[in-house]
PDBQT receptor file of N, H, CA, C and O in Angstrom, charges set to zero:
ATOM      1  N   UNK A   1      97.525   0.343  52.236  1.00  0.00    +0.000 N 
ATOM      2  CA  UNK A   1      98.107  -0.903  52.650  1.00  0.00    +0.000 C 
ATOM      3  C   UNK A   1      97.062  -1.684  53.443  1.00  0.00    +0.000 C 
ATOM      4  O   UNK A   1      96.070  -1.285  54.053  1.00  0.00    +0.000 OA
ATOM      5  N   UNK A   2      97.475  -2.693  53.296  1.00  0.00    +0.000 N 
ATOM      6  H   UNK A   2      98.281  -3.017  52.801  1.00  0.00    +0.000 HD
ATOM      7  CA  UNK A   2      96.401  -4.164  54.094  1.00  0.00    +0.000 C 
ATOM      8  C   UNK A   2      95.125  -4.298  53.569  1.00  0.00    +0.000 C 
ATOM      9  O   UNK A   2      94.201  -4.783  54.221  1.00  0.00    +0.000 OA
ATOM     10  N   UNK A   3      94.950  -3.653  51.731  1.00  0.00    +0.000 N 
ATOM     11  H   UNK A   3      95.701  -3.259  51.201  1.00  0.00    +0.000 HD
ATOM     12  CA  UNK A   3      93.808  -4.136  50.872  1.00  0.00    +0.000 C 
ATOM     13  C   UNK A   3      94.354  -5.624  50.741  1.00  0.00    +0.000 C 
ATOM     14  O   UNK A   3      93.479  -6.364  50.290  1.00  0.00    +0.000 OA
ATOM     15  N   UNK A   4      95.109  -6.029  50.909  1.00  0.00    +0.000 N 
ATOM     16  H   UNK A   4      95.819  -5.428  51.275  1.00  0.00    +0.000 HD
ATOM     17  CA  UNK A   4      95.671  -7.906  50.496  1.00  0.00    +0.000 C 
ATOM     18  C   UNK A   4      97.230  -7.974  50.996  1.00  0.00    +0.000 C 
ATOM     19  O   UNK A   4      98.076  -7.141  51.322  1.00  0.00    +0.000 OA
ATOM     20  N   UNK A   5      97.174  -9.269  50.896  1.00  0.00    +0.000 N 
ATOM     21  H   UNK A   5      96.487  -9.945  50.631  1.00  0.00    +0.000 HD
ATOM     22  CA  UNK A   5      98.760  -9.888  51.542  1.00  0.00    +0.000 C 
ATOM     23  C   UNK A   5      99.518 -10.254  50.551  1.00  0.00    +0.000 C 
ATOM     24  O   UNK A   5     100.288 -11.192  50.755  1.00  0.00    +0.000 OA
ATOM     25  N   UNK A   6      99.494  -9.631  49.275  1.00  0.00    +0.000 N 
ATOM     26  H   UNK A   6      98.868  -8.869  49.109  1.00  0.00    +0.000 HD
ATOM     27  CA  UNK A   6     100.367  -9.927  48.541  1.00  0.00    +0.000 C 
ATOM     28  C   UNK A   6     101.367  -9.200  48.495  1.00  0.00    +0.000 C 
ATOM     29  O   UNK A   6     101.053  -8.013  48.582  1.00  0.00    +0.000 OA
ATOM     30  N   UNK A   7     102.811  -9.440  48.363  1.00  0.00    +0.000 N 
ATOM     31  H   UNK A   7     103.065 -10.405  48.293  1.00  0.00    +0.000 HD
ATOM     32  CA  UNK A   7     104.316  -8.897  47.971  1.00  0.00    +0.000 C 
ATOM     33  C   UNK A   7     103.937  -8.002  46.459  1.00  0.00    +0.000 C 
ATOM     34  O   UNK A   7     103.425  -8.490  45.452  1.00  0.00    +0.000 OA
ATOM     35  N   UNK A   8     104.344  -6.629  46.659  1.00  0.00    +0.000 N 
ATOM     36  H   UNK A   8     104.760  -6.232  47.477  1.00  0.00    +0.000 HD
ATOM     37  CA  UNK A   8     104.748  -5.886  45.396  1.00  0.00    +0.000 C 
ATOM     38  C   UNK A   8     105.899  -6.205  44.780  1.00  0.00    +0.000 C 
ATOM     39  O   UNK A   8     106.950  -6.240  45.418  1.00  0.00    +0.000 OA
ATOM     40  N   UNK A   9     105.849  -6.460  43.554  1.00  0.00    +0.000 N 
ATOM     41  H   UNK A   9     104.994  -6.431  43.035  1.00  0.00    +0.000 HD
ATOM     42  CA  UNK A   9     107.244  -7.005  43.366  1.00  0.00    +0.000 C 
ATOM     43  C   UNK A   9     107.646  -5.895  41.992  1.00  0.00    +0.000 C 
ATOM     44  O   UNK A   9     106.927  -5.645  41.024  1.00  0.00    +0.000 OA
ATOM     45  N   UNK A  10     108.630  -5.512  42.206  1.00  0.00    +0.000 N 
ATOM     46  H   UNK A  10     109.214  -5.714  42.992  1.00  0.00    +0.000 HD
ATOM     47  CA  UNK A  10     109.537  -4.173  41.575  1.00  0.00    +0.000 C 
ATOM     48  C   UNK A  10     110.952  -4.976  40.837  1.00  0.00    +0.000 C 
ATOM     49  O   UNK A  10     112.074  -5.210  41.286  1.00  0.00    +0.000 OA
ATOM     50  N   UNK A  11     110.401  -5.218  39.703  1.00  0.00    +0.000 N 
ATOM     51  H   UNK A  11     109.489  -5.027  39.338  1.00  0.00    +0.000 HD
ATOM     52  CA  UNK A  11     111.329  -5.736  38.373  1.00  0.00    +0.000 C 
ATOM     53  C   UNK A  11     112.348  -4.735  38.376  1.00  0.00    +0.000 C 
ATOM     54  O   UNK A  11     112.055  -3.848  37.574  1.00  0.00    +0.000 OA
ATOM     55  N   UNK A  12     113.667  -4.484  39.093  1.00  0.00    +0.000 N 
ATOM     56  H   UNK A  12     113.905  -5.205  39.744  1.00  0.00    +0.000 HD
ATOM     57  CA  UNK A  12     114.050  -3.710  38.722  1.00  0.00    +0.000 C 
ATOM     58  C   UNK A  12     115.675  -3.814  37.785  1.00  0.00    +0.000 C 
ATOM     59  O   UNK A  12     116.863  -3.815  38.105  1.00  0.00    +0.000 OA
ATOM     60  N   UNK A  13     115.056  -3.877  36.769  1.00  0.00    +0.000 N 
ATOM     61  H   UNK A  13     114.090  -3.876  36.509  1.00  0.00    +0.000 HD
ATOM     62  CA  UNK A  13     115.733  -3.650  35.790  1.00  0.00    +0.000 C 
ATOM     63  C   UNK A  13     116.798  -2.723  35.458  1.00  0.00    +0.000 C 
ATOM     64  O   UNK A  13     116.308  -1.594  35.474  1.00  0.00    +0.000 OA
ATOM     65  N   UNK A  14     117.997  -2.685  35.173  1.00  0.00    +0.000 N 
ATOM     66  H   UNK A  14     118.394  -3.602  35.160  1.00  0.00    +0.000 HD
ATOM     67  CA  UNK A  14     119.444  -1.728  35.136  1.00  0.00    +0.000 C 
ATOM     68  C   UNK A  14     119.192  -0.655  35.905  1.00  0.00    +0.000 C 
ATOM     69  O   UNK A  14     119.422   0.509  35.579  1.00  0.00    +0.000 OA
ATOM     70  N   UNK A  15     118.369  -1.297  37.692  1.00  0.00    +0.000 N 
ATOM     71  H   UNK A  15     118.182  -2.243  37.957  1.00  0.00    +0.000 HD
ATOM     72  CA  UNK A  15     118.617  -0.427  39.157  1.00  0.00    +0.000 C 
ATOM     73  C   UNK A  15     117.888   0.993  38.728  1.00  0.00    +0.000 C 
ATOM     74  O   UNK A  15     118.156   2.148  39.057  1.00  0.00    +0.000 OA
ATOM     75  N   UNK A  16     116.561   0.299  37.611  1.00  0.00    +0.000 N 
ATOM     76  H   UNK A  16     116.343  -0.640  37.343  1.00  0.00    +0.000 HD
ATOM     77  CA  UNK A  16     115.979   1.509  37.603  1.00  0.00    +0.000 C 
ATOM     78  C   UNK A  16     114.982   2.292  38.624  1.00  0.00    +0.000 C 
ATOM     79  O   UNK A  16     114.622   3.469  38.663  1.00  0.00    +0.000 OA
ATOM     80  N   UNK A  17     114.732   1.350  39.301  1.00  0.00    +0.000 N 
ATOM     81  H   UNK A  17     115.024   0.394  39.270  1.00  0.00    +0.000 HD
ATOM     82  CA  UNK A  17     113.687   1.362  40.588  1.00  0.00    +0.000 C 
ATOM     83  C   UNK A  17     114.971   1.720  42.233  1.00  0.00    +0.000 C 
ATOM     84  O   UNK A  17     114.758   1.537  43.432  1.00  0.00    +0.000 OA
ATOM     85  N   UNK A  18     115.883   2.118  41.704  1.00  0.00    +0.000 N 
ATOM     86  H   UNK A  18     116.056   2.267  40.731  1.00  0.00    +0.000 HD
ATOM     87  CA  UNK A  18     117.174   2.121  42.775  1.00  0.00    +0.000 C 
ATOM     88  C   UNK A  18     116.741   3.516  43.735  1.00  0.00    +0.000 C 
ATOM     89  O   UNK A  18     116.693   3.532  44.964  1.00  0.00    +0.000 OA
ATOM     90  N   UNK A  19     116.420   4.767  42.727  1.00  0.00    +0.000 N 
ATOM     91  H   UNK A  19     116.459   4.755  41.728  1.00  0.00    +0.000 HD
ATOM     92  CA  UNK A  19     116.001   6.148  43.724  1.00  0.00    +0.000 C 
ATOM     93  C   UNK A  19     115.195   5.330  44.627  1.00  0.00    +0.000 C 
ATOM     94  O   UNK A  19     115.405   5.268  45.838  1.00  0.00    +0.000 OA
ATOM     95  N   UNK A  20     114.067   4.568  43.876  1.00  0.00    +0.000 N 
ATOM     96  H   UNK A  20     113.897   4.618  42.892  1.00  0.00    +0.000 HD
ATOM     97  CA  UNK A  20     112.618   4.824  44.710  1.00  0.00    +0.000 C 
ATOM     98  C   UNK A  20     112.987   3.914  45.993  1.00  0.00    +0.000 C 
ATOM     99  O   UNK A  20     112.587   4.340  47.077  1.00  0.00    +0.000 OA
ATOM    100  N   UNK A  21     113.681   2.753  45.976  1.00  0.00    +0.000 N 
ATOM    101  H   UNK A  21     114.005   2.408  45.096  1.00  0.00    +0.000 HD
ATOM    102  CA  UNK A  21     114.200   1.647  46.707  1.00  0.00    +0.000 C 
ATOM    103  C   UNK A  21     114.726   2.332  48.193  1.00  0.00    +0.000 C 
ATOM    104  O   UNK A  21     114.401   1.998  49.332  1.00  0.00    +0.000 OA
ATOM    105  N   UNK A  22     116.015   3.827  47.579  1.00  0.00    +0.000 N 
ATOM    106  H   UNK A  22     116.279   4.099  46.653  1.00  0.00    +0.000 HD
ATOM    107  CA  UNK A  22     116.219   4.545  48.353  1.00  0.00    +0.000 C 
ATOM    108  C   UNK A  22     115.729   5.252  49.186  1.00  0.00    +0.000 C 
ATOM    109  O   UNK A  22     116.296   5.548  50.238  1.00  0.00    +0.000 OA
ATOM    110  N   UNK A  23     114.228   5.760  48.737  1.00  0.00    +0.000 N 
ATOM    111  H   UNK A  23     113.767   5.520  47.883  1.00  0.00    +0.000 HD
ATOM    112  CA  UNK A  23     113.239   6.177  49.268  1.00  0.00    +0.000 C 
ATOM    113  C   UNK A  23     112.562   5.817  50.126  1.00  0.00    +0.000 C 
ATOM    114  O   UNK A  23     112.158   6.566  51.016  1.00  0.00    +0.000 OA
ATOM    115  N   UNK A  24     112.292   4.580  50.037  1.00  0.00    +0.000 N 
ATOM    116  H   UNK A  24     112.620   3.972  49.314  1.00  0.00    +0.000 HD
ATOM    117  CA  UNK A  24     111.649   3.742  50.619  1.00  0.00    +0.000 C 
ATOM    118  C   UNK A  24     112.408   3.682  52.586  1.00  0.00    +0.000 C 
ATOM    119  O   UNK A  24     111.845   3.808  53.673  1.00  0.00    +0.000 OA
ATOM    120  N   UNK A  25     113.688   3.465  52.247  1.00  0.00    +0.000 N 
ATOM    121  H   UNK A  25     114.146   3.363  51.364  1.00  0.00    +0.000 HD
ATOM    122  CA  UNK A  25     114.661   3.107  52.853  1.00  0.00    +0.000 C 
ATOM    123  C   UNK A  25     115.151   5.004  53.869  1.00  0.00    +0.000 C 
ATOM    124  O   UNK A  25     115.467   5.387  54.995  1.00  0.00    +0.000 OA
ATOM    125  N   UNK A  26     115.029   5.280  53.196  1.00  0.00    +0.000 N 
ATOM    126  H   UNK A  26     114.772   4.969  52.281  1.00  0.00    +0.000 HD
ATOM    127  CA  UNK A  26     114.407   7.228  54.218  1.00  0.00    +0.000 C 
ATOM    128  C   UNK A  26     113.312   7.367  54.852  1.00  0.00    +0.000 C 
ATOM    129  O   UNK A  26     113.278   7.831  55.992  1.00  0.00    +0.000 OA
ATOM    130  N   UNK A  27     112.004   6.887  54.032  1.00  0.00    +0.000 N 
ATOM    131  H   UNK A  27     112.032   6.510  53.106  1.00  0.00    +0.000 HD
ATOM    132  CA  UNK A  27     111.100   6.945  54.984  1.00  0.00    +0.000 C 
ATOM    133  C   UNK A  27     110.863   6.177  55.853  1.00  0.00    +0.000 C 
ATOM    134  O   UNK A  27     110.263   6.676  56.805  1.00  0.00    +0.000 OA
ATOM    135  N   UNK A  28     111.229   4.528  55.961  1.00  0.00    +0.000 N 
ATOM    136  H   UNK A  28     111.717   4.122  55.188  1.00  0.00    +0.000 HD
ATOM    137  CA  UNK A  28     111.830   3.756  56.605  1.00  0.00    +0.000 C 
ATOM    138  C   UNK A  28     112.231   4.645  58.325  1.00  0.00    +0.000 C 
ATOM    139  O   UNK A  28     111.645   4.978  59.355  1.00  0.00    +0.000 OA
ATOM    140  N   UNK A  29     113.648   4.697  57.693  1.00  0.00    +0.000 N 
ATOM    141  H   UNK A  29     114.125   4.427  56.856  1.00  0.00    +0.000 HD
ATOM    142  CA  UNK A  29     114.608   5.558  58.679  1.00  0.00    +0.000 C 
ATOM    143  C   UNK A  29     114.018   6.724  59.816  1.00  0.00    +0.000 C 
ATOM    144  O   UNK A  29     114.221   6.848  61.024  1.00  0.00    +0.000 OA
ATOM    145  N   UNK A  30     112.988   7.706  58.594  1.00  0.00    +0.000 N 
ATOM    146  H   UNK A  30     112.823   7.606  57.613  1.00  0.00    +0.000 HD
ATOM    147  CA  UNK A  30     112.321   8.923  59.270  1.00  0.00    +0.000 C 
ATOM    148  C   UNK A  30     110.837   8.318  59.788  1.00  0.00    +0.000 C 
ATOM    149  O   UNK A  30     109.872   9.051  59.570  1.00  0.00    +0.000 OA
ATOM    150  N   UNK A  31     110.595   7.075  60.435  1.00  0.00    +0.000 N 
ATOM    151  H   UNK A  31     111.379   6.479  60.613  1.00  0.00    +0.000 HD
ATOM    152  CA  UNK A  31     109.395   6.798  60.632  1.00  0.00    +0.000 C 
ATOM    153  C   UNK A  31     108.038   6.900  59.767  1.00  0.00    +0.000 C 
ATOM    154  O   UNK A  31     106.979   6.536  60.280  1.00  0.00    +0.000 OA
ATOM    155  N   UNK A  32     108.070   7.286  58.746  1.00  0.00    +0.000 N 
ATOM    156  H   UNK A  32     108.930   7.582  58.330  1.00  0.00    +0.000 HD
ATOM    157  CA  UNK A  32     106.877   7.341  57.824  1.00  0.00    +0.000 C 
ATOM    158  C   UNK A  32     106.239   5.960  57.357  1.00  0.00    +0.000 C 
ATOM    159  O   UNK A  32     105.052   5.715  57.144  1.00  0.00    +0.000 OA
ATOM    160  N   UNK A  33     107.300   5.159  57.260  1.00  0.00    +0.000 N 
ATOM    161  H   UNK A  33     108.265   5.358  57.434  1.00  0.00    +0.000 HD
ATOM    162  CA  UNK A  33     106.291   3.553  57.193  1.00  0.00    +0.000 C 
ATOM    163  C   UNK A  33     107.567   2.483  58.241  1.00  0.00    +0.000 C 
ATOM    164  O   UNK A  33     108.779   2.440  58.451  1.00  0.00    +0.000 OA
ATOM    165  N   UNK A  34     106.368   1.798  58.620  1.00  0.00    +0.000 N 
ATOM    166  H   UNK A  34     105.384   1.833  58.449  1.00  0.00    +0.000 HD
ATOM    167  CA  UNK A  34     106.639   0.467  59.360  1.00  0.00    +0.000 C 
ATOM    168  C   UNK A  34     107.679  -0.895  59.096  1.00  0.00    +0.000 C 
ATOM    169  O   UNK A  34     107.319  -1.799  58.341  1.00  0.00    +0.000 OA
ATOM    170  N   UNK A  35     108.362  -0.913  59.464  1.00  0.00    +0.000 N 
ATOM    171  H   UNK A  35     108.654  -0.179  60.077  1.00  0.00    +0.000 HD
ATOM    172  CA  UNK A  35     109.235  -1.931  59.152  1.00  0.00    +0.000 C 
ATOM    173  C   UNK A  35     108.412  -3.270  58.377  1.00  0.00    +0.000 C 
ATOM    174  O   UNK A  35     109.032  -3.810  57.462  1.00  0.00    +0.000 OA
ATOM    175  N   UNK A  36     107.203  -3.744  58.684  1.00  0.00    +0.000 N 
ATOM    176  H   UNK A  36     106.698  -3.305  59.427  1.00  0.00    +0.000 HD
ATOM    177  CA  UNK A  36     106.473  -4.707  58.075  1.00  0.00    +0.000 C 
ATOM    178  C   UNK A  36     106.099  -3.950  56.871  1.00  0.00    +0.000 C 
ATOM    179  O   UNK A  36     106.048  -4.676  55.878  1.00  0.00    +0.000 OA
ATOM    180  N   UNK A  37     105.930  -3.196  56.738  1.00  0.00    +0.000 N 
ATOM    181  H   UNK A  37     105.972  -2.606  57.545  1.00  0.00    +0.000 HD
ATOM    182  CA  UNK A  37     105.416  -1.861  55.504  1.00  0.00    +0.000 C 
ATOM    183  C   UNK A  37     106.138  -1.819  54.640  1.00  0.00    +0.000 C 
ATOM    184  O   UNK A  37     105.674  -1.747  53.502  1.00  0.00    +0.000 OA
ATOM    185  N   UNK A  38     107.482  -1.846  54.838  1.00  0.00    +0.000 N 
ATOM    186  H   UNK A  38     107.859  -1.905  55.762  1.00  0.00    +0.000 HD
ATOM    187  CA  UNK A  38     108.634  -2.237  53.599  1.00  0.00    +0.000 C 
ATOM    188  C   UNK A  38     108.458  -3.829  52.910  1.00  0.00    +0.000 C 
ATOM    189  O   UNK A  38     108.427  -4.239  51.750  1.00  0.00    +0.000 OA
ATOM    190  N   UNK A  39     108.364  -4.467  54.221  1.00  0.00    +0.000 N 
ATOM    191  H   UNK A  39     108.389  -4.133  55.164  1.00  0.00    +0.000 HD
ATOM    192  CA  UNK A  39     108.090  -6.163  53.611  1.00  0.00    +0.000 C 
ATOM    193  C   UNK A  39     107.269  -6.694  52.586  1.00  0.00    +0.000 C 
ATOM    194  O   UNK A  39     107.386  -7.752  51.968  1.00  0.00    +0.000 OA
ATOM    195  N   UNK A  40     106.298  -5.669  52.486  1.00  0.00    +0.000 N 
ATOM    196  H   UNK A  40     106.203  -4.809  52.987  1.00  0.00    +0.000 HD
ATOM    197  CA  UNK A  40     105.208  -5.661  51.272  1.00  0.00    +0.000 C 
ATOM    198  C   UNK A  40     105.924  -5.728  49.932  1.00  0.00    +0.000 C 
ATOM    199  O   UNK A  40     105.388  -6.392  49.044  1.00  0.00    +0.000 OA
ATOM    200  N   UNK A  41     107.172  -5.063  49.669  1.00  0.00    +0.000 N 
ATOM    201  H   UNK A  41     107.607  -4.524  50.390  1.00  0.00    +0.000 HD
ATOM    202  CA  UNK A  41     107.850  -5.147  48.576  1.00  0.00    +0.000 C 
ATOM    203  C   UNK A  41     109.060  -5.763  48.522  1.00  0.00    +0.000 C 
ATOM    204  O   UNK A  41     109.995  -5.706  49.320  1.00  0.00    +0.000 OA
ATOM    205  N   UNK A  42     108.910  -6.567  47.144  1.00  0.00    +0.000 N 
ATOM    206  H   UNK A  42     108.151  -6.614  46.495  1.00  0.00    +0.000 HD
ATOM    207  CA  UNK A  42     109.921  -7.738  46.896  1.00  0.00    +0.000 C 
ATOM    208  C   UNK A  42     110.754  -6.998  46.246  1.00  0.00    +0.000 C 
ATOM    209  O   UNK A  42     110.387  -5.836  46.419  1.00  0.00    +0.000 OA
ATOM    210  N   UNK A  43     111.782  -7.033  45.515  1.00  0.00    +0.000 N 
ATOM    211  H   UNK A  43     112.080  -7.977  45.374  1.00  0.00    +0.000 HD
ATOM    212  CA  UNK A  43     112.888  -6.648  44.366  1.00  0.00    +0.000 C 
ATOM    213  C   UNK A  43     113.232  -7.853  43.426  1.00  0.00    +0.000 C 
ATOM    214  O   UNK A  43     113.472  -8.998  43.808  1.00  0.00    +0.000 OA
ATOM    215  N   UNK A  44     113.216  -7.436  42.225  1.00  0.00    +0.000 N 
ATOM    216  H   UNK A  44     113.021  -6.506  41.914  1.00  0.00    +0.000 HD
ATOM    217  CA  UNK A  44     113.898  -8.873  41.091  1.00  0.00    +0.000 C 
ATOM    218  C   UNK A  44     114.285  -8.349  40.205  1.00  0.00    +0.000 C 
ATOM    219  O   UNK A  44     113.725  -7.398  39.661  1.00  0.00    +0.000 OA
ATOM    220  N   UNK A  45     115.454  -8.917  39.825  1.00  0.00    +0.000 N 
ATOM    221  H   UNK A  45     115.909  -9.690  40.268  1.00  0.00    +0.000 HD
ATOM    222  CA  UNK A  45     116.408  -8.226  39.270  1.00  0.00    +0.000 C 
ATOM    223  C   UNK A  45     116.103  -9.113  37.784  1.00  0.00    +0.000 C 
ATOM    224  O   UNK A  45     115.992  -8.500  36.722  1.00  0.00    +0.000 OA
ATOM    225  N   UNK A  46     116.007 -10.357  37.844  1.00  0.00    +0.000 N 
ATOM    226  H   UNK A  46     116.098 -10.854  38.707  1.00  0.00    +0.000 HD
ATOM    227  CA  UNK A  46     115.614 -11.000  36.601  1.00  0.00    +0.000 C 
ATOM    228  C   UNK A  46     114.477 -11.660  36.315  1.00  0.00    +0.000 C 
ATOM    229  O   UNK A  46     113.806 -11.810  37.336  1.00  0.00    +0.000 OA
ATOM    230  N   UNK A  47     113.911 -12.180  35.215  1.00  0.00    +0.000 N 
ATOM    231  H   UNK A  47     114.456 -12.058  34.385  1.00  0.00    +0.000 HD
ATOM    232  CA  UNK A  47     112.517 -12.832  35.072  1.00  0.00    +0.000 C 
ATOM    233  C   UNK A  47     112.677 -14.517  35.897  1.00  0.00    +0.000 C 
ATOM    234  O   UNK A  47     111.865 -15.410  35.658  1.00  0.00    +0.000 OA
ATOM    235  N   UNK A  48     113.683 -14.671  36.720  1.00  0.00    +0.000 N 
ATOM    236  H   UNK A  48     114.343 -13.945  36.914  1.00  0.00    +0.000 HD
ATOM    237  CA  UNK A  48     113.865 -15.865  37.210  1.00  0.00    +0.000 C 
ATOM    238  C   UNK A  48     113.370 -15.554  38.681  1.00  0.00    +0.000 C 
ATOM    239  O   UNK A  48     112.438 -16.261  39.064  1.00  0.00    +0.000 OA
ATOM    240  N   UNK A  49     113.847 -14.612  39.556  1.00  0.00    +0.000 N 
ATOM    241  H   UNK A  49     114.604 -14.038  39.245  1.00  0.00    +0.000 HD
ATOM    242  CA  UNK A  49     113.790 -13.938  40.409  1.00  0.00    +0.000 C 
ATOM    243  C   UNK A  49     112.331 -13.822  40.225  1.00  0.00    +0.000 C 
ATOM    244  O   UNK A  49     111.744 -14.669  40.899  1.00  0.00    +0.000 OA
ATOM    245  N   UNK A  50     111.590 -13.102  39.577  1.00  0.00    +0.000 N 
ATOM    246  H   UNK A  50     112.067 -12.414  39.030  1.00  0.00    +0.000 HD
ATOM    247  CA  UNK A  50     110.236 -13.025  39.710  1.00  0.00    +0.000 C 
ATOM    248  C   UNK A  50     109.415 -14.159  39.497  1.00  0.00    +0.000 C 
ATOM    249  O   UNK A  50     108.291 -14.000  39.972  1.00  0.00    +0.000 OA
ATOM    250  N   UNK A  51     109.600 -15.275  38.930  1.00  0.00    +0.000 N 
ATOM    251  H   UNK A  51     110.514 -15.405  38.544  1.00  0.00    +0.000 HD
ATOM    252  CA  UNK A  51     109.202 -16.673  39.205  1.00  0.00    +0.000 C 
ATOM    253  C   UNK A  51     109.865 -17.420  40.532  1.00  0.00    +0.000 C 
ATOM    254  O   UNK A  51     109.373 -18.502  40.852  1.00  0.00    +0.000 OA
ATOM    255  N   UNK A  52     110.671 -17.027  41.109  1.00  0.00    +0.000 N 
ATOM    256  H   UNK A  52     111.071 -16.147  40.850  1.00  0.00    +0.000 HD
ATOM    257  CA  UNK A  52     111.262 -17.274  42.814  1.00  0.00    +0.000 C 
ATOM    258  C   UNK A  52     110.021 -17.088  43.574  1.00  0.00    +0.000 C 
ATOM    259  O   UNK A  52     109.330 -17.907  44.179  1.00  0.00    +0.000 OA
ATOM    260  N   UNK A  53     109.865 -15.487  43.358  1.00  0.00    +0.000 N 
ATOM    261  H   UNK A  53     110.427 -14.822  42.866  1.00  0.00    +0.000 HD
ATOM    262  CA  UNK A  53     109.140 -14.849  44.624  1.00  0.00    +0.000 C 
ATOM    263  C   UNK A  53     107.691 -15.412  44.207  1.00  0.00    +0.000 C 
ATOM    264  O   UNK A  53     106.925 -15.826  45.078  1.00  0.00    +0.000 OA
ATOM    265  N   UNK A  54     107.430 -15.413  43.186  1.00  0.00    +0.000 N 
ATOM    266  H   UNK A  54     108.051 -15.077  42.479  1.00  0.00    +0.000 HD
ATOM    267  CA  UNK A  54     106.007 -16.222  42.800  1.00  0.00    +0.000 C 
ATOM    268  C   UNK A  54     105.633 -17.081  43.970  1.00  0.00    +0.000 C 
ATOM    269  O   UNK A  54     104.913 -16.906  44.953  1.00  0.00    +0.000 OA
ATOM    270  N   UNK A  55     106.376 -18.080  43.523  1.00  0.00    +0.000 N 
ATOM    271  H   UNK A  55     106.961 -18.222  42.725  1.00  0.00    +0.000 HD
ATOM    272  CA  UNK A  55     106.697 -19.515  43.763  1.00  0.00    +0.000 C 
ATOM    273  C   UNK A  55     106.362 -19.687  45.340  1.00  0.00    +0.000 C 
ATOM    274  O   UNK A  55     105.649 -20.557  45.841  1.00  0.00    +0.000 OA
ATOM    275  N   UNK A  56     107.146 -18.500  46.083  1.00  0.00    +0.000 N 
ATOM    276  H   UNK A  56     107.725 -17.793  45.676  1.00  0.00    +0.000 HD
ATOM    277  CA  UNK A  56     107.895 -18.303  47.435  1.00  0.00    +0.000 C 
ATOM    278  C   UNK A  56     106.377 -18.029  48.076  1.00  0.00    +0.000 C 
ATOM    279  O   UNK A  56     105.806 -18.713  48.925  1.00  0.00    +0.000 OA
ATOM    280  N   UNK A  57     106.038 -17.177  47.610  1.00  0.00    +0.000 N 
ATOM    281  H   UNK A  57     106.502 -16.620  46.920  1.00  0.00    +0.000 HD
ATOM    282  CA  UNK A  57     104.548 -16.526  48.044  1.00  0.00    +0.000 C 
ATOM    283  C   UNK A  57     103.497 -17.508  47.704  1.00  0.00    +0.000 C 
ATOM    284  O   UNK A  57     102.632 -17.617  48.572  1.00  0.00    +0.000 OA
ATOM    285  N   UNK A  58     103.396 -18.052  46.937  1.00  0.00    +0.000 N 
ATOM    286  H   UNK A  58     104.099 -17.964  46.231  1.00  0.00    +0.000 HD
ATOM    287  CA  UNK A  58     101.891 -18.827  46.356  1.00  0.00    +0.000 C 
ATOM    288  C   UNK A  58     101.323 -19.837  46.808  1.00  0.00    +0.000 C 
ATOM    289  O   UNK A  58     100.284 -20.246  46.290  1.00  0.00    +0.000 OA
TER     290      UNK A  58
């Protein structure tokens, strides 16, 4: 983390990215990453959503 300031953005498609989301959201909880550390990653559920966050960021 902090090679660049760009948002990961996780297409997640029929909540296939939902475990890892969960994951995220444990290590979260158990101190393993930083509350700004989650912020790095976006979620989009549709190809509209990922032209949002584009947009939002650029």
């Amino acid at each position: 983390m902090g090679l660049h300031d760009k948002p990961v953005i996780l297409y997640n498609v029929n909540g296939f990215y939902d475990a890892l989301l969960q994951h995220f959201k444990i290590m979260l909880e158990e101190g393993f990453i930083r509350a700004e550390q989650k912020s790095f990653f976006r979620v989009a559920t549709t190809p509209e959503d990922i032209v949002r966050l584009l947009k939002k960021h650029g």
